[in-house]
C-alpha positions as CSV (number, residue, x, y, z in Angstrom):
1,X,24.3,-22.9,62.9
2,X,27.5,-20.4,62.6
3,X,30.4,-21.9,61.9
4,X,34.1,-20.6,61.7
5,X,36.5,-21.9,58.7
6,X,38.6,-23.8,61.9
7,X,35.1,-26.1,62.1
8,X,34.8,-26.2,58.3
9,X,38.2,-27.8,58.5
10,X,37.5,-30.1,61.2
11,X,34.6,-31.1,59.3
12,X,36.7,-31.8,56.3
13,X,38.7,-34.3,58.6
14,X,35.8,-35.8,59.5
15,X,34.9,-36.9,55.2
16,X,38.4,-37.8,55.1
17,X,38.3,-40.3,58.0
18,X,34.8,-41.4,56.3
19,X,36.7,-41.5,52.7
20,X,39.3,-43.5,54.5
21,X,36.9,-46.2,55.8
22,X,35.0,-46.3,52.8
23,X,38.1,-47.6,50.9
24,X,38.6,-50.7,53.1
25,X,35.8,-53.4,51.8
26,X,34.4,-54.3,55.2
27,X,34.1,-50.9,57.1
28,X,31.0,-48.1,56.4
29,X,31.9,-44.8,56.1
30,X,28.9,-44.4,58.4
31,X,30.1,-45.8,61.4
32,X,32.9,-43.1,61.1
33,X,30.0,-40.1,60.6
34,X,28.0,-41.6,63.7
35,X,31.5,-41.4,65.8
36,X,32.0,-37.9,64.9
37,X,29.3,-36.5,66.0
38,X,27.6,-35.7,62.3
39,X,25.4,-38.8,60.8
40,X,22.1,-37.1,61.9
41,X,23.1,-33.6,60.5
42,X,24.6,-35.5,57.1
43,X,21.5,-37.4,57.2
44,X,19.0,-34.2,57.3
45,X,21.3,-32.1,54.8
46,X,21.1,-35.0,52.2
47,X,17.1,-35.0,52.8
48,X,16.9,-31.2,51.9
49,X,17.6,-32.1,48.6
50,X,13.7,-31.7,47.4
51,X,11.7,-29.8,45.5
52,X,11.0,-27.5,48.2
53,X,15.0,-27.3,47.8
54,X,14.1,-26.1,44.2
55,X,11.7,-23.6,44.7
56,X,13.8,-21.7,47.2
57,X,16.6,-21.4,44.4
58,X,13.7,-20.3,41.4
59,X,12.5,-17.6,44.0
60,X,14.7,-16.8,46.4
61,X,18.1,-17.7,44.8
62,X,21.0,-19.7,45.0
63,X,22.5,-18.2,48.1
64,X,19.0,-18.9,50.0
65,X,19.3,-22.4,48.8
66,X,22.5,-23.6,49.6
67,X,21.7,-22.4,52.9
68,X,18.5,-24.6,52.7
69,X,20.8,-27.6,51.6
70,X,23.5,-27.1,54.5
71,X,25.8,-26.7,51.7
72,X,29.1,-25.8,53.2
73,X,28.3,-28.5,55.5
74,X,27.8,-31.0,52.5
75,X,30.9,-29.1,50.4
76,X,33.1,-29.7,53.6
77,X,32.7,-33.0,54.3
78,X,32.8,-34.3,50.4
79,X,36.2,-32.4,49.7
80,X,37.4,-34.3,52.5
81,X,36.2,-37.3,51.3
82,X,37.8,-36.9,47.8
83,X,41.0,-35.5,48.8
84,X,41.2,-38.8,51.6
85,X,39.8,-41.6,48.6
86,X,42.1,-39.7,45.9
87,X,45.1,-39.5,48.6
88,X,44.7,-42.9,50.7
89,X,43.2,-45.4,48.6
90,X,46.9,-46.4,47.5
91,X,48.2,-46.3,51.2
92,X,45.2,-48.4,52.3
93,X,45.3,-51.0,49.5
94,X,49.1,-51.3,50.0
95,X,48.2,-52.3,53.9
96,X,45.3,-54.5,53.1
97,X,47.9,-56.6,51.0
98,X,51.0,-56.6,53.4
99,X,49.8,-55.6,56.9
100,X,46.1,-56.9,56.8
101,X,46.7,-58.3,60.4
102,X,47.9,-55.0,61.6
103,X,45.1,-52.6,59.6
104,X,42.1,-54.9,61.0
105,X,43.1,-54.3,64.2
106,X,43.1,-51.1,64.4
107,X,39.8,-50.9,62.3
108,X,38.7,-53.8,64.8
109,X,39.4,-51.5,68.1
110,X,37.7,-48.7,66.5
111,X,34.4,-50.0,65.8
112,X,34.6,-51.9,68.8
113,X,34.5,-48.3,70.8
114,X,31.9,-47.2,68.8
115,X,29.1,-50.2,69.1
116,X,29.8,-48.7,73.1
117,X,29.5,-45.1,72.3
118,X,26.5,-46.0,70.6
119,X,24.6,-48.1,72.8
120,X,25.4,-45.4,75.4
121,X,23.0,-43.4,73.5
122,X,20.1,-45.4,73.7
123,X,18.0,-43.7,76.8
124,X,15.3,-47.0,77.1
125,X,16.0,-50.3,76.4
126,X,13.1,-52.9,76.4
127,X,11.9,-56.0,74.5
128,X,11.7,-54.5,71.1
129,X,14.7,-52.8,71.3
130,X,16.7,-56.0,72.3
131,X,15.0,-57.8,69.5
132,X,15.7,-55.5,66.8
133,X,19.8,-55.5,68.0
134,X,19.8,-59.1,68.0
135,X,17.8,-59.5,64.4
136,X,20.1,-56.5,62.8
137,X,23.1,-58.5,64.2
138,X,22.2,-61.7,63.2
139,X,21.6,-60.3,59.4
140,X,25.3,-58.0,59.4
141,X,26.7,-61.7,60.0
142,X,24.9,-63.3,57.2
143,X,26.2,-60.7,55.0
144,X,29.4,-60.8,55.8
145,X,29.6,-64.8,55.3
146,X,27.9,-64.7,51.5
147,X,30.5,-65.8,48.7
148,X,30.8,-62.8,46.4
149,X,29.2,-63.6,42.9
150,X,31.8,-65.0,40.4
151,X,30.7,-63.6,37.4
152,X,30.7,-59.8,36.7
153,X,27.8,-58.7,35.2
154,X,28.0,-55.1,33.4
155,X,24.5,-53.8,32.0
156,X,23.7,-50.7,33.0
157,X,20.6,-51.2,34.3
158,X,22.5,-53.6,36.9
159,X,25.0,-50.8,37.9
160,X,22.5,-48.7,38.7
161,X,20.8,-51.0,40.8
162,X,24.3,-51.6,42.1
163,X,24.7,-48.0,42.8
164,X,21.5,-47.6,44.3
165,X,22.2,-50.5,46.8
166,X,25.5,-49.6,47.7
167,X,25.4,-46.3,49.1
168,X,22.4,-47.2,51.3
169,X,25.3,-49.1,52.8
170,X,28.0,-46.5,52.8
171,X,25.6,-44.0,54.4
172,X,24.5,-47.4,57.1
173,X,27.0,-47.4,60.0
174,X,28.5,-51.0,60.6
175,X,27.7,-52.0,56.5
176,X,30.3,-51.2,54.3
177,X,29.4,-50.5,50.4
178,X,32.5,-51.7,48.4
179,X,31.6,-55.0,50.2
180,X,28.3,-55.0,49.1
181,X,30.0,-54.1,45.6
182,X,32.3,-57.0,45.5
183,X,29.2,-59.5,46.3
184,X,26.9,-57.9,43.9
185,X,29.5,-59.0,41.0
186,X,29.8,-54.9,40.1
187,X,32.9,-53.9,41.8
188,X,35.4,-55.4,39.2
189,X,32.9,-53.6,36.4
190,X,32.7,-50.0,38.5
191,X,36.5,-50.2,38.5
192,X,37.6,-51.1,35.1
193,X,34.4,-47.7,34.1
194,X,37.1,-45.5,36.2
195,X,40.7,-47.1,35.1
196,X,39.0,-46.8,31.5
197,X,37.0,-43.8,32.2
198,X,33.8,-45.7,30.6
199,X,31.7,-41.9,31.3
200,X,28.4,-44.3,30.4
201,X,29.0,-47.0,33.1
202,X,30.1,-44.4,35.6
203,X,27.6,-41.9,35.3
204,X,24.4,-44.6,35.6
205,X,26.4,-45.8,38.8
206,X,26.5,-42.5,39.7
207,X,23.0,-41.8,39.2
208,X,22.0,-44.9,41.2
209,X,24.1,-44.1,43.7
210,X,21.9,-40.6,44.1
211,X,18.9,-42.1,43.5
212,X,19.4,-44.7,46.3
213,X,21.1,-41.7,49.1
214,X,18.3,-39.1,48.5
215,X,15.6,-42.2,48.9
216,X,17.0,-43.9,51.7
217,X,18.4,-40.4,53.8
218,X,15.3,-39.6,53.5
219,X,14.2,-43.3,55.6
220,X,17.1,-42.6,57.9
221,X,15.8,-39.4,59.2
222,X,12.6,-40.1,59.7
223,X,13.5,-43.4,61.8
224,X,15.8,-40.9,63.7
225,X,13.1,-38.7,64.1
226,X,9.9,-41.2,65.6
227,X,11.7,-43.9,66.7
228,X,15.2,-43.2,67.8
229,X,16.4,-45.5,70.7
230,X,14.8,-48.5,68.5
231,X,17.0,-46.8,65.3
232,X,20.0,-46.6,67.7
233,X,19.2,-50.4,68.4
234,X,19.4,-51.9,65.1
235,X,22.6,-49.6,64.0
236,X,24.3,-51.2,67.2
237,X,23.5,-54.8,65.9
238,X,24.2,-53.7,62.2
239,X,27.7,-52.8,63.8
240,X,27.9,-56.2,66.0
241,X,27.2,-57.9,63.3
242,X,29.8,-56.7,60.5
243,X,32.4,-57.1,63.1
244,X,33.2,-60.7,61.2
245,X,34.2,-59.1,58.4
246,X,36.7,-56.8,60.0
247,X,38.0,-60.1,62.3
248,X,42.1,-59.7,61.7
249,X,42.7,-63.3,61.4
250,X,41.6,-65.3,58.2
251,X,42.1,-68.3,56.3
252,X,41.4,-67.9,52.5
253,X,39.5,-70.7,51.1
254,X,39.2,-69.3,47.2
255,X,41.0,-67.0,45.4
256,X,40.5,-64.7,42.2
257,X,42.2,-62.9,39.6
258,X,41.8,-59.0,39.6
259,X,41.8,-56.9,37.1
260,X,46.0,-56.9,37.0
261,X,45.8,-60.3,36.5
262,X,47.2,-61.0,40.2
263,X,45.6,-63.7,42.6
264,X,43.6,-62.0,45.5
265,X,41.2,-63.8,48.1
266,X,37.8,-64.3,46.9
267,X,36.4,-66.2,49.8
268,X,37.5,-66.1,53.2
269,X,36.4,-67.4,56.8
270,X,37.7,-66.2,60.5
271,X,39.6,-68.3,62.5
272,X,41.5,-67.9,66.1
273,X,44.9,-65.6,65.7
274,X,46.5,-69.6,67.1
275,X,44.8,-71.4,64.0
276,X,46.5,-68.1,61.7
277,X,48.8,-70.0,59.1
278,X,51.7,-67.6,59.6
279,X,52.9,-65.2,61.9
280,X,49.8,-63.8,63.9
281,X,51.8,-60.9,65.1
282,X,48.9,-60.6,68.1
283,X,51.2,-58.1,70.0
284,X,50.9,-55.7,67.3
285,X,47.2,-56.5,66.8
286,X,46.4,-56.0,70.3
287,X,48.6,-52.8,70.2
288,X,46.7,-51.2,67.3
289,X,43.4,-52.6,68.4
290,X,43.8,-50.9,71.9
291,X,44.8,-47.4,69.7
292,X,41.6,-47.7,67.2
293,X,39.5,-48.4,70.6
294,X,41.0,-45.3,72.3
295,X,40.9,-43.2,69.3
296,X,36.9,-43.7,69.8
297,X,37.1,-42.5,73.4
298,X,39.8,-39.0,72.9
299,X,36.4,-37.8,70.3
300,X,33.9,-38.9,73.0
301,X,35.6,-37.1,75.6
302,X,36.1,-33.9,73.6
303,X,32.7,-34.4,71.8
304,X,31.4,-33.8,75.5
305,X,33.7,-31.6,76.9
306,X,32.6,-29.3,73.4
């Protein structure tokens, strides 16, 4: 596939928007890739990662094998990521303190569209298919209503694990992986490794989180490949499912003390925007809802008119 440096940089949007999501604990990076237009091509470009992979560079060399690995695909999209983590995380924790309502919304709305634009996809529905969206849904719930675990464990052979888990959710649309972080007890411990820049801690997270993307791209792509519309299924109910967790209007039940030594919520539950102790602000929330959800269908509609 030829692409021009105007593509390269739409691509690099693309990782940003994924960085973006990534940063909010509730919302997969992968949703935003499936929207896009490139999960099943970021999927496949992980999986070349191989020891076929290898032998190209030994006899072939390194310009053979970055072709092999879709590299300027892969270079692309993680610069974009970077730059949106390194550039937006502040922006995006500032709005998850003072405008939650208002940044829910619009994360609501937008992967509202895309359960639709996904689901559109599907060519055959039947039993199996309606099962597997109904147990995949049913599961993204129960994740999103576990209490986080309240002590912080820090052994490396945990972060790792931790690692490994987590990005199998990142790369999962509808799962997000700092959530999964926060209730395997490691995302207080992968934190305080970067403020402190513990190299150890970080680099066995790291290595997890390679360990687990190369394994499970590698699942992924193979669903994709013999079993799509049943794939396509469960990813819809995955995304159903975590749409609990992205619900703008909560009542905290516990709170914690971060690593600042500030008071954040620990546990929380959804309630109706009329329960909401506080102003709801519902105008706005429909407002930006309606703008995530259209955002969704401006790509559709130039995805196909491309």
């Amino acid at each position: 596939m030829k692409r021009t440096i105007k593509d390269y940089f739409v691509i690099g949007l693309k990782g940003m928007a994924m960085g973006a999501a990534d940063v909010v604990p509730g919302v997969s990076g992968g949703t935003i890739a499936f929207i896009s237009g490139i999960y099943e091509e970021l999927l496949g470009s992980i999986s070349n990662v191989n020891l076929s992979l290898f032998k190209t560079l030994k006899n072939e060399g390194l310009k053979k094998a970055w072709e092999q690995l879709n590299g300027n695909f892969l270079a692309a999209l993680f610069i974009g990521i970077l730059i949106s983590v390194a550039s937006l995380a502040k922006a995006i924790s500032w709005l998850l303190v003072n405008k939650p309502i208002v940044l829910w919304s619009f994360f609501f709305g937008l992967v509202l569209a895309s359960i639709i634009y996904i689901a559109k996809q599907i060519t055959k529905w039947n039993i199996i298919a309606l099962v597997l969206l109904i147990i995949s849904a049913l599961a993204a719930y129960y994740v999103t209503t576990l209490n986080p675990l309240v002590s912080e464990s820090s052994s490396l052979f945990y972060i790792f694990l931790a690692g490994v888990i987590a990005i199998c959710a990142m790369i999962l649309p509808g799962i997000s992986g700092s959530f999964i972080l926060v209730l395997l007890g490691a995302y207080k411990s992968i934190l305080e490794a970067l403020s402190t820049k513990d190299v150890l801690t970080i680099a066995t997270f790291m290595l997890g989180c390679i360990t687990g993307l190369l394994t499970f791209s590698k699942v992924l792509k193979w669903l994709f490949a013999n079993y799509k519309n049943y794939t396509l299924a469960a990813l819809t109910g995955f995304i159903i499912g975590s749409l609990n967790k992205i619900w703008p209007w909560k009542e905290v039940l516990t709170f914690r003390t971060n690593s600042h030594g500030e008071q954040v919520p620990f546990n929380e539950v959804s309630i109706s925007p009329y329960s909401f102790d506080g102003d709801p602000k519902i105008l706005f929330a429909v407002l930006l809802a309606l703008i995530g959800f259209g955002l969704i269908l401006v790509l559709e509609k130039l995805a196909v008119k491309k």
